[in-house]
C-alpha positions as CSV (number, residue, x, y, z in Angstrom):
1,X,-6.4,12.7,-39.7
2,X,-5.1,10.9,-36.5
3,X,-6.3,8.7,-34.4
4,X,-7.2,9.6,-30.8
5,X,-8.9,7.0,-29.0
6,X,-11.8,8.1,-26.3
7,X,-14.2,6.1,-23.7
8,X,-16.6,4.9,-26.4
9,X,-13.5,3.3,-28.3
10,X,-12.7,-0.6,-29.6
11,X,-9.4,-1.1,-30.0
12,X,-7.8,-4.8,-32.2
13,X,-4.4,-6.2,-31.4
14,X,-4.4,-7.7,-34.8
15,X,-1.5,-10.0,-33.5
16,X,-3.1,-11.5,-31.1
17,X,-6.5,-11.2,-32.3
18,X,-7.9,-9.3,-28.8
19,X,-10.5,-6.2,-29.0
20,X,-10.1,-4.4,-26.2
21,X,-12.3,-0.9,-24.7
22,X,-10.3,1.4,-23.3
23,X,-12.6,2.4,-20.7
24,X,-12.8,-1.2,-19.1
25,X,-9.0,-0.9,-18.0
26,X,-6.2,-3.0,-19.0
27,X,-6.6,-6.6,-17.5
28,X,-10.0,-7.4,-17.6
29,X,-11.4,-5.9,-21.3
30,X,-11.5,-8.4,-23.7
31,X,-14.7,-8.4,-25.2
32,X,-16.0,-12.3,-25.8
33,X,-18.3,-10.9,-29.2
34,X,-15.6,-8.4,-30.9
35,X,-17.0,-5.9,-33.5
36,X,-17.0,-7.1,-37.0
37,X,-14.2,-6.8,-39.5
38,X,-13.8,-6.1,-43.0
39,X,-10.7,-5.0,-45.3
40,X,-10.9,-2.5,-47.4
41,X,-9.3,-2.4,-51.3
42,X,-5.6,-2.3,-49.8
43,X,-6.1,-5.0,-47.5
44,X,-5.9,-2.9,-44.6
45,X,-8.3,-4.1,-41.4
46,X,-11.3,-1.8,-40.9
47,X,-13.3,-2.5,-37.8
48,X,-17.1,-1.7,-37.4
49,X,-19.3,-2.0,-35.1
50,X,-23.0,-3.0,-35.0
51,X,-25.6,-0.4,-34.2
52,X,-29.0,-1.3,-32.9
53,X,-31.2,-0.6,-35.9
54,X,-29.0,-3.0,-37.9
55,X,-26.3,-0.9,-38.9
56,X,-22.3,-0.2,-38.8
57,X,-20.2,2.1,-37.3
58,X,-16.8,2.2,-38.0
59,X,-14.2,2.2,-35.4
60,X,-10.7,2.4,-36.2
61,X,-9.5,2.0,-40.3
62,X,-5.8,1.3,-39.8
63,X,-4.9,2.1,-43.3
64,X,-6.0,5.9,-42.6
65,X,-5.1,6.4,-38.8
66,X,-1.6,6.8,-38.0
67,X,-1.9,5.6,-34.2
68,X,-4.0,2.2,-35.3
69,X,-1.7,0.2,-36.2
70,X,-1.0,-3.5,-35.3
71,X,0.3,-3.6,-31.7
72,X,0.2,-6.1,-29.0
73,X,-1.6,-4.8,-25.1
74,X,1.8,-2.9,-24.4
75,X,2.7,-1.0,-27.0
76,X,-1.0,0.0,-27.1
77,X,-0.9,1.7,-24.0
78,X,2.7,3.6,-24.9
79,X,0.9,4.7,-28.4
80,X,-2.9,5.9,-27.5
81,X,-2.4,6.7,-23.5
82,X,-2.7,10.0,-24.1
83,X,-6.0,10.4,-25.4
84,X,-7.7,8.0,-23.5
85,X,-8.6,10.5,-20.4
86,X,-8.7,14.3,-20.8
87,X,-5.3,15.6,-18.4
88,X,-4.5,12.1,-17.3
89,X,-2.0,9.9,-18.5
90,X,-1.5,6.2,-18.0
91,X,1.4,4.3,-16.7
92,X,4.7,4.6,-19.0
93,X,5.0,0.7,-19.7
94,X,7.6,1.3,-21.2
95,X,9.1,2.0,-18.0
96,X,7.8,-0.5,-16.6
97,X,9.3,-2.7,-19.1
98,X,12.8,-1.3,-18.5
99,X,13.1,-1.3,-15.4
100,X,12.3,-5.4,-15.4
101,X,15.2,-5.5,-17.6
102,X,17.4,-4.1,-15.2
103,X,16.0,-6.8,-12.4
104,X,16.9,-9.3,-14.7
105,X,20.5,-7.7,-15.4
106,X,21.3,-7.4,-12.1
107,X,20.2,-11.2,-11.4
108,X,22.6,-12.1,-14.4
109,X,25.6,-9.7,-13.7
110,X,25.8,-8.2,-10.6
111,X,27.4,-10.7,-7.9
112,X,25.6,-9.3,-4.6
113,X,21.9,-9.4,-6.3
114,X,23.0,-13.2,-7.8
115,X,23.6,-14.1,-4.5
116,X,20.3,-13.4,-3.0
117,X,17.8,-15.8,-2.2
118,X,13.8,-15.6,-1.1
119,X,15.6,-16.1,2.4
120,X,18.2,-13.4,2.5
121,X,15.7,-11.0,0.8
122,X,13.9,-10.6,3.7
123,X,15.5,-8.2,6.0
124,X,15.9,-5.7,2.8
125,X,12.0,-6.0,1.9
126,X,11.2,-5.2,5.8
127,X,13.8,-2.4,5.7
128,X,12.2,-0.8,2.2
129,X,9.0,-1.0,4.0
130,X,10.1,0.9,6.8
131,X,11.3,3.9,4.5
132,X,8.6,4.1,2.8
133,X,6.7,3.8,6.4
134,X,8.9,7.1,7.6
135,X,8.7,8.7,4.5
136,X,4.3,8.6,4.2
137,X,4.9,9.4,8.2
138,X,6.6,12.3,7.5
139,X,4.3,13.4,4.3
140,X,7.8,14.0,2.0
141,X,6.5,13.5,-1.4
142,X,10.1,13.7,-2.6
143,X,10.9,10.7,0.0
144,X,8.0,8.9,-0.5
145,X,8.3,8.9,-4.6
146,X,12.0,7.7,-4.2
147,X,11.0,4.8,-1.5
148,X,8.0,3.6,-3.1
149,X,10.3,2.6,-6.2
150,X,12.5,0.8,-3.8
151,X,9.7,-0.8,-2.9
152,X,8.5,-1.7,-5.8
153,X,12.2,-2.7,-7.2
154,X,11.6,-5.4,-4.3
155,X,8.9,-6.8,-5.5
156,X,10.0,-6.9,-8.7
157,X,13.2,-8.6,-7.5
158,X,11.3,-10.9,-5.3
159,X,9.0,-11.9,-8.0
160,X,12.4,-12.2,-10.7
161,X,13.8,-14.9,-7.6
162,X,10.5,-16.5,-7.6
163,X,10.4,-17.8,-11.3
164,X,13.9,-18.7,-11.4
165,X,14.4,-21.0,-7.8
166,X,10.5,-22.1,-8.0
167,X,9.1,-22.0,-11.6
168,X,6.7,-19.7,-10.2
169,X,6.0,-16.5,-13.0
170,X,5.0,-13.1,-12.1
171,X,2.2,-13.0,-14.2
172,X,0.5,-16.0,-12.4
173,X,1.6,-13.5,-9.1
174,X,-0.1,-10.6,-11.4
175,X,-3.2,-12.7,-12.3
176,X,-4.0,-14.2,-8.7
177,X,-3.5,-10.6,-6.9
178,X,-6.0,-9.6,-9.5
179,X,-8.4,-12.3,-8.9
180,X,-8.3,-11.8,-5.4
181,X,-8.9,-8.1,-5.3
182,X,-11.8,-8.4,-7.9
183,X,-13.5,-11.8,-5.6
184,X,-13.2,-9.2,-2.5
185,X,-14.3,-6.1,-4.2
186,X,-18.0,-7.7,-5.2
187,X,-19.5,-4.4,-4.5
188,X,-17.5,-3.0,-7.1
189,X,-16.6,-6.6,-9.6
190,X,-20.6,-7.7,-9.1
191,X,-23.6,-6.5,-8.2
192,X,-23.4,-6.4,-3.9
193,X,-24.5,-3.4,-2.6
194,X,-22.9,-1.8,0.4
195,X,-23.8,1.4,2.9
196,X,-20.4,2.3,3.8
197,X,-17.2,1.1,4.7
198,X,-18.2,-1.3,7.7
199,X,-20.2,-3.3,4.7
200,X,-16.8,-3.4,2.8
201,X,-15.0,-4.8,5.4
202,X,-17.4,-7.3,6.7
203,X,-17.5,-8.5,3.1
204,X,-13.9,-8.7,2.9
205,X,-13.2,-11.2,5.8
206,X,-16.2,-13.5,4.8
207,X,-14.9,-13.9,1.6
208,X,-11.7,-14.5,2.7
209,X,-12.6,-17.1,5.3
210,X,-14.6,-18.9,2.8
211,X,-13.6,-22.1,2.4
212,X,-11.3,-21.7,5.8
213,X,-11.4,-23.1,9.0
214,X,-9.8,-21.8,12.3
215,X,-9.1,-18.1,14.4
216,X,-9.9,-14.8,12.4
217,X,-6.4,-14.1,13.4
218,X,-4.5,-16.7,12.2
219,X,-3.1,-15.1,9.3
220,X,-1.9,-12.2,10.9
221,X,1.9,-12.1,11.0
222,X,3.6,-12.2,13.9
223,X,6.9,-10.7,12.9
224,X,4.5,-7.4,13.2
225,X,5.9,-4.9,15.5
226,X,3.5,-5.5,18.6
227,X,1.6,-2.3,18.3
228,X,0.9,-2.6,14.8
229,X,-0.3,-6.2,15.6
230,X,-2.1,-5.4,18.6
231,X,-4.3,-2.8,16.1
232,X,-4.6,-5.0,13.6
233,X,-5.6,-7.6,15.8
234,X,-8.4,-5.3,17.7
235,X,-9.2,-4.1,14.1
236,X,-10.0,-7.9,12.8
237,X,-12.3,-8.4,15.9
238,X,-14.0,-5.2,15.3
239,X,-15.2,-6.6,11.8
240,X,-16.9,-9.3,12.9
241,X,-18.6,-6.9,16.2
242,X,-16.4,-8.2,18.9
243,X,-15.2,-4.2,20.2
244,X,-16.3,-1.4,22.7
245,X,-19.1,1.2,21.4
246,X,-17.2,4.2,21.6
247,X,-13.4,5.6,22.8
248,X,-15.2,6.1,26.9
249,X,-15.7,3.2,27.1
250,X,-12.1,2.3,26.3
251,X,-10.5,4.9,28.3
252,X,-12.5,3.5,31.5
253,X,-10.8,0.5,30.5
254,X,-7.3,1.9,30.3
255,X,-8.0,3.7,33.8
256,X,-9.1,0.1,35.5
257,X,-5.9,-1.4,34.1
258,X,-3.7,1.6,35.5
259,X,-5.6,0.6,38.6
260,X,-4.8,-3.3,38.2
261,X,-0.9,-2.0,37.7
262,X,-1.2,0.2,40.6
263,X,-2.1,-3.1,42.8
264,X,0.2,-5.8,41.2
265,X,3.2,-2.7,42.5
266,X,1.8,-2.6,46.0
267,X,2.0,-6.6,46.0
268,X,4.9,-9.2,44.9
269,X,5.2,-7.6,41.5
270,X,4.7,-11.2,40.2
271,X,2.3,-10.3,37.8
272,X,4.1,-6.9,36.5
273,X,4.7,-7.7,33.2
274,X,1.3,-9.1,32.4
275,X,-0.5,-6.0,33.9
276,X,2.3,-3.9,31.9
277,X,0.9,-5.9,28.5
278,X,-2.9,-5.6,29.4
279,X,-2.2,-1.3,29.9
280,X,-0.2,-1.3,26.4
281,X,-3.0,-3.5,24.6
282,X,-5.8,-1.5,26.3
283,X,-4.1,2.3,25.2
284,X,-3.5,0.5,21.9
285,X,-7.2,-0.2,21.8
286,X,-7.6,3.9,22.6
287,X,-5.5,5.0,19.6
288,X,-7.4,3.0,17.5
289,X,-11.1,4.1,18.4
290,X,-9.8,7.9,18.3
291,X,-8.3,6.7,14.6
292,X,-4.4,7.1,15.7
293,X,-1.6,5.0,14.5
294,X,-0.4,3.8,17.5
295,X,2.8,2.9,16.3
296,X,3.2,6.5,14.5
297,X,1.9,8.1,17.5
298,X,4.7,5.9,19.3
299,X,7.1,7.6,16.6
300,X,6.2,10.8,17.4
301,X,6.4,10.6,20.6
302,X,10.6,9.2,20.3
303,X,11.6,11.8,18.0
304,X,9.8,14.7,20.5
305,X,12.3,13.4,23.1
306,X,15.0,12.7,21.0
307,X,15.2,16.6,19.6
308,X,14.3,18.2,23.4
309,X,17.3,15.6,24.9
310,X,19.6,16.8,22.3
311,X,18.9,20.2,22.9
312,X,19.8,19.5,26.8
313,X,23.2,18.0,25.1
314,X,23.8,20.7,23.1
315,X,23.4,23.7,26.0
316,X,25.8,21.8,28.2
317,X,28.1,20.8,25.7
318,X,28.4,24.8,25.0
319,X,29.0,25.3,28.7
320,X,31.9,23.0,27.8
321,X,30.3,20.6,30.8
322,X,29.8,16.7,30.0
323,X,26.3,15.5,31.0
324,X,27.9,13.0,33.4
325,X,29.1,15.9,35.5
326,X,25.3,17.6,35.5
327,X,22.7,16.9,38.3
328,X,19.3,16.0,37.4
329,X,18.0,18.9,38.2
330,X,20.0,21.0,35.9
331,X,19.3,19.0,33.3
332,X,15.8,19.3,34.0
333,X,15.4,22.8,34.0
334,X,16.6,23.1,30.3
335,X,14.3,20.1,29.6
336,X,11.7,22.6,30.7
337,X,13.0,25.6,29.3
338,X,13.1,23.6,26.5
339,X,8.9,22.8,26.6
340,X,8.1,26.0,26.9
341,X,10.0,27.3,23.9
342,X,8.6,24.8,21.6
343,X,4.5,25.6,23.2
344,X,5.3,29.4,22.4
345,X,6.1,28.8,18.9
346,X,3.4,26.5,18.3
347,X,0.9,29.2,19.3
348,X,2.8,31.8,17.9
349,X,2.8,30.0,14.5
């Protein structure tokens, strides 16, 4: 009779001397009062439990089951994963395990990834970020599977570059992410109660300004792209009630600094670029009350023009004509041709 472990299960590393319950996850399940333990005539571990009129259940008798045997927390997970949720699986930590070893080979063998530094790793962390960014924009599971392990090779790599230029492990990374998540989450880690998501993120940035002093938006940074920033920054003031009620209001303020614009033009155009930044911040301020990435939207909007400008390239190319040599207008009659194609099939598909 095998072993298959359930929600209601105590697992021993007998190793380590750790009872852990599946059900509590992985990091935070040691039990501080373990079930008993007895051995039975071979001197195999057979753990109990106490029941409430006095009694003992048993748990797991590792001289009977064939998955309970001695094992520290990851070989546990490879071994019993599978019957710890009905159709689900944990993470293969095996995996996991395998593919640290081939950060660490690479460190040791490969003369470009010895080279790097916490420095020089920048540029490739921002670029991964920016796949994965296109892929999730572009909703490409394929894309998205194969750049969110490039991601995570990176931080893998990072965290690898960390221990050996400042002593600094990646579990002590592991544990304090942890820590921090669980301190912020109290709704979830305690006993607050919250109505919706506002709640949650009210919560969040007082717990994370406890204990700190100056601007909400200090720790944002500022190698952002500015539209993302400008949200982000809008969306910190929001938490804490500084924002317009609603989307009209905000589009009344995007019309009086079109207005504002409209005036700098018809004076000395000192001011230009200011009023250029307070439109831009204000129809940044719009995206984000009608819940649109303004930087996808942003996207969007370049790779619309991109494909209808090559399709202008491409139709005078085949009349064998170089676009230096076409007038503006030609060009923008296919630009328009071009529209109207695209808003047929939309509404014919």
């Amino acid at each position: 009779m095998s072993f298959r472990p359930n929600l209601q299960t105590t697992v021993i590393s007998t190793d380590r001397r750790e009872w852990r319950n599946p059900s509590k996850g992985f990091l935070d399940s040691v039990w501080p009062a373990p079930p008993s333990d007895e051995r039975n005539d071979k001197g195999a571990l057979r753990l109990t439990r106490r029941k409430a009129d006095g009694g003992t259940r048993p748990v797991i008798d590792l001289s009977r089951d064939r998955h309970a045997q001695p094992f520290g927390e990851c070989r546990f997970l490879d071994q019993v994963s599978s019957g710890l949720h009905k159709g689900r699986k944990w993470l293969d930590w095996g995996m996991f395990r395998e593919l640290m070893r081939v950060v660490r080979r690479l460190r040791k063998e490969c003369p470009w990834d010895r080279r790097q530094t916490l420095s020089s790793s920048r540029p490739l962390v921002l670029n991964e970020a920016f796949e994965l960014d296109e892929a999730l924009r572009k909703r490409d599971s394929g894309a998205i599977a194969e750049e969110l392990g490039d991601y995570l090779f990176m931080g893998l790599f990072l965290g690898q570059v960390l221990e050996e230029t400042r002593g600094i492990k990646l579990q002590k990374v592991l544990k304090g992410v942890v820590q921090k998540l669980k301190a912020r989450h109290p709704h979830v880690y305690g006993d607050v109660r919250v109505k919706g998501v506002d709640e949650v993120l009210a919560n969040w940035e007082r717990i994370k300004r406890r204990g700190k002093k100056g601007s909400i938006l200090a720790g944002l940074p500022r190698a952002l792209p500015a539209l993302q920033q400008a949200q982000l920054i809008q969306e910190r003031c929001r938490r804490v009630g500084f924002d317009w009620s609603s989307a009209r209001e905000v589009l009344s303020k995007v019309e009086e600094e079109v207005g504002e614009l409209k005036g700098e033009l018809r004076s000395r155009r000192a001011n230009v670029k200011e009023e250029l930044g307070d439109l831009l911040f204000a129809v940044v301020n719009l995206c984000r009350h009608l819940g649109v990435d303004a930087e996808g939207a942003l996207k969007d909007a370049n790779e619309k023009f991109r494909r209808r400008f090559e399709i202008v390239e491409q139709e005078f190319a085949r009349q064998g004509r170089p676009l230096s040599q076409v007038s503006l207008e030609e060009m923008e009659r296919v630009w328009q041709h071009t529209k109207r194609c695209r808003a047929q099939k939309r509404r014919s598909g």
